[in-house]
C-alpha positions as CSV (number, residue, x, y, z in Angstrom):
1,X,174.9,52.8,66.1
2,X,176.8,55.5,68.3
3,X,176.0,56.3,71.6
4,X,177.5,58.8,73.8
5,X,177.6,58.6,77.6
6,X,178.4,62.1,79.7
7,X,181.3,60.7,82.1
8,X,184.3,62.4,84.2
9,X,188.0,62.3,83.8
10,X,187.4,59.0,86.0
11,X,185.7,56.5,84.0
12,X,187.9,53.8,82.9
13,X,187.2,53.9,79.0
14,X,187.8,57.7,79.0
15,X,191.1,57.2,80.1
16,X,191.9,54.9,78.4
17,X,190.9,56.5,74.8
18,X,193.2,59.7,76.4
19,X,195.9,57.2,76.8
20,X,195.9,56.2,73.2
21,X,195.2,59.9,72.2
22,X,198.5,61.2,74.4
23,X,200.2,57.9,72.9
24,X,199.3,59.9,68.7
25,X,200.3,63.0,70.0
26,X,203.4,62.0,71.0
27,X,204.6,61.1,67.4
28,X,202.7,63.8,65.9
29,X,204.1,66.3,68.5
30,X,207.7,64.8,68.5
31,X,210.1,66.8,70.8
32,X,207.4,69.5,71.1
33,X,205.0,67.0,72.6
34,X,206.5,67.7,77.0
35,X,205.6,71.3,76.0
36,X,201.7,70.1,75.2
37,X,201.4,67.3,77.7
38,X,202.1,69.9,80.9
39,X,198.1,71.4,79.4
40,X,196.5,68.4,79.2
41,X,196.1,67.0,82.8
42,X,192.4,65.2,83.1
43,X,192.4,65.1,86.8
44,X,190.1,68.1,87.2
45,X,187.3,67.1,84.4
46,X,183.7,67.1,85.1
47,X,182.6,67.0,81.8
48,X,183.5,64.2,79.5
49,X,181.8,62.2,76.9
50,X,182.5,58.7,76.0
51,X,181.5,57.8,72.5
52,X,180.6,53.6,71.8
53,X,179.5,51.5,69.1
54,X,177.4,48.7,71.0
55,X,179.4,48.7,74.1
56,X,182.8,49.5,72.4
57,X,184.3,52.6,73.2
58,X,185.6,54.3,70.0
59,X,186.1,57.9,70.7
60,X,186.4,60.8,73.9
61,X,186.3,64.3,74.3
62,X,185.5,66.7,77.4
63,X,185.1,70.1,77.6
64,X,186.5,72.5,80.7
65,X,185.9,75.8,82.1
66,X,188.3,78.3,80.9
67,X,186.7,82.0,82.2
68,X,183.0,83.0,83.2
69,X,181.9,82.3,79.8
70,X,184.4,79.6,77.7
71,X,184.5,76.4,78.1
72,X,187.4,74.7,76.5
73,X,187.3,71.8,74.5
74,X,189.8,69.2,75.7
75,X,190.9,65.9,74.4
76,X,189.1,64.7,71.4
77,X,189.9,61.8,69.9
78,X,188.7,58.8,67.9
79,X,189.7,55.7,67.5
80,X,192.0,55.5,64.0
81,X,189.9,52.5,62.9
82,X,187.0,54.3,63.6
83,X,187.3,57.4,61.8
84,X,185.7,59.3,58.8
85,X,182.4,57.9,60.4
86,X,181.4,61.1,61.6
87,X,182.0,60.3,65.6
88,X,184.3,63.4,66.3
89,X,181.3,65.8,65.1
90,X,178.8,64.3,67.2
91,X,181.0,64.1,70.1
92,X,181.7,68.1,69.0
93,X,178.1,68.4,69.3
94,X,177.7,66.9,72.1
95,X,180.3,68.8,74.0
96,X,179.0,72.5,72.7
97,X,175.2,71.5,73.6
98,X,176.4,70.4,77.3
99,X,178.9,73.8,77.0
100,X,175.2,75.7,76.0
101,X,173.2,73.9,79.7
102,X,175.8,75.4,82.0
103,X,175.2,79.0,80.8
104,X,178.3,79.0,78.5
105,X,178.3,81.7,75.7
106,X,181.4,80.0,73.9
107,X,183.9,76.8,73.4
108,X,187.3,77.6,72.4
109,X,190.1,75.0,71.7
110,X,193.9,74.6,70.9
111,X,195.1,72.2,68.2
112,X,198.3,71.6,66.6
113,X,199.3,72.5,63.2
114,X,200.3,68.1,62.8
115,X,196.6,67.5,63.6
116,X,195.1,68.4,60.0
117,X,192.3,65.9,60.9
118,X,191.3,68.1,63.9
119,X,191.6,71.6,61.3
120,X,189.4,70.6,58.9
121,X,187.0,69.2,61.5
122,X,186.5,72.4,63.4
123,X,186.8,74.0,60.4
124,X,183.6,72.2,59.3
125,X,182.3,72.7,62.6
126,X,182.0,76.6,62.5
127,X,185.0,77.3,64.5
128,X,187.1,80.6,64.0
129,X,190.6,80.7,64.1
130,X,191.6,83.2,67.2
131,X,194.3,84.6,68.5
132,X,196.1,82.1,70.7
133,X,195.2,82.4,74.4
134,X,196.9,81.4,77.7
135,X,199.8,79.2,77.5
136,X,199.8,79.0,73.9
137,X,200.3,82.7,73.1
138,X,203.5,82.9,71.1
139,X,203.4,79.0,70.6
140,X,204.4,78.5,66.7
141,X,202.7,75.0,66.1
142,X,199.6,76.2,68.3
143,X,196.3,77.0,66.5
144,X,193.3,78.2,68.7
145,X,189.8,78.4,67.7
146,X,186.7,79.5,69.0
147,X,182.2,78.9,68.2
148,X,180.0,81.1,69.7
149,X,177.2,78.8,71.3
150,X,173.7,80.4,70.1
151,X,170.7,79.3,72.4
């Protein structure tokens, strides 16, 4: 059985799941990967989720305020070994309901055109494809999304 636990960018098991997410995306980034890492600082996270199975944690994501009415979807990520079990959706959930209790009319996240895993997913999830915003405008390899949040 999965549980999720609402965390910070301090707990222990968070980082460490980051770690091993920053650790994929540095193959699947290759020399782009410096460019993405500069964006993905934890530091200032309030919001994160830790996903376990029993008391193994097996997935992560977090979700950060982008304007007055975005919050952004930050690193997501699921174990290798653990996936096509349905974790990152209910982490997704997870993240968009908590998004939906602070006042938040939308989520909107960047992925990379290497993460088809993470396409299809939001994708499934009811995300739209968007122009890319901030520090990804003009970015190539960059795809943003964004999921309106209905009450």
């Amino acid at each position: 059985m999965i549980t999720l636990r609402h965390t910070s960018s301090n707990d222990p098991h968070f980082i460490i799941l980051v770690k091993a997410l920053d650790e994929d995306l540095a193959i699947r980034d290759g020399e782009d990967h410096e460019f993405y890492h500069q964006f993905n600082s934890i530091e200032d996270i309030k919001y994160a989720l830790v996903a376990y199975m029993g008391t193994t944690p097996v997935g992560c994501g977090a979700i950060k305020q982008l304007d007055d009415t975005a919050m952004e979807v930050k690193r997501m990520y699921t174990l290798p070994s653990q996936r096509d079990n349905g974790i990152a959706s209910l982490i997704l959930d997870e993240l968009e309901k908590w998004a939906r209790e602070l006042g938040f009319d939308c989520c909107r996240l960047e992925t990379g055109k290497q993460q088809p895993e993470a396409l299809a997913l939001y994708t499934k999830k009811g995300y739209k494809i968007i122009s890319n915003y901030g520090q990804y405008m003009g970015v190539e390899n960059s795809v943003c999304f964004q999921k309106e949040l209905k009450n």
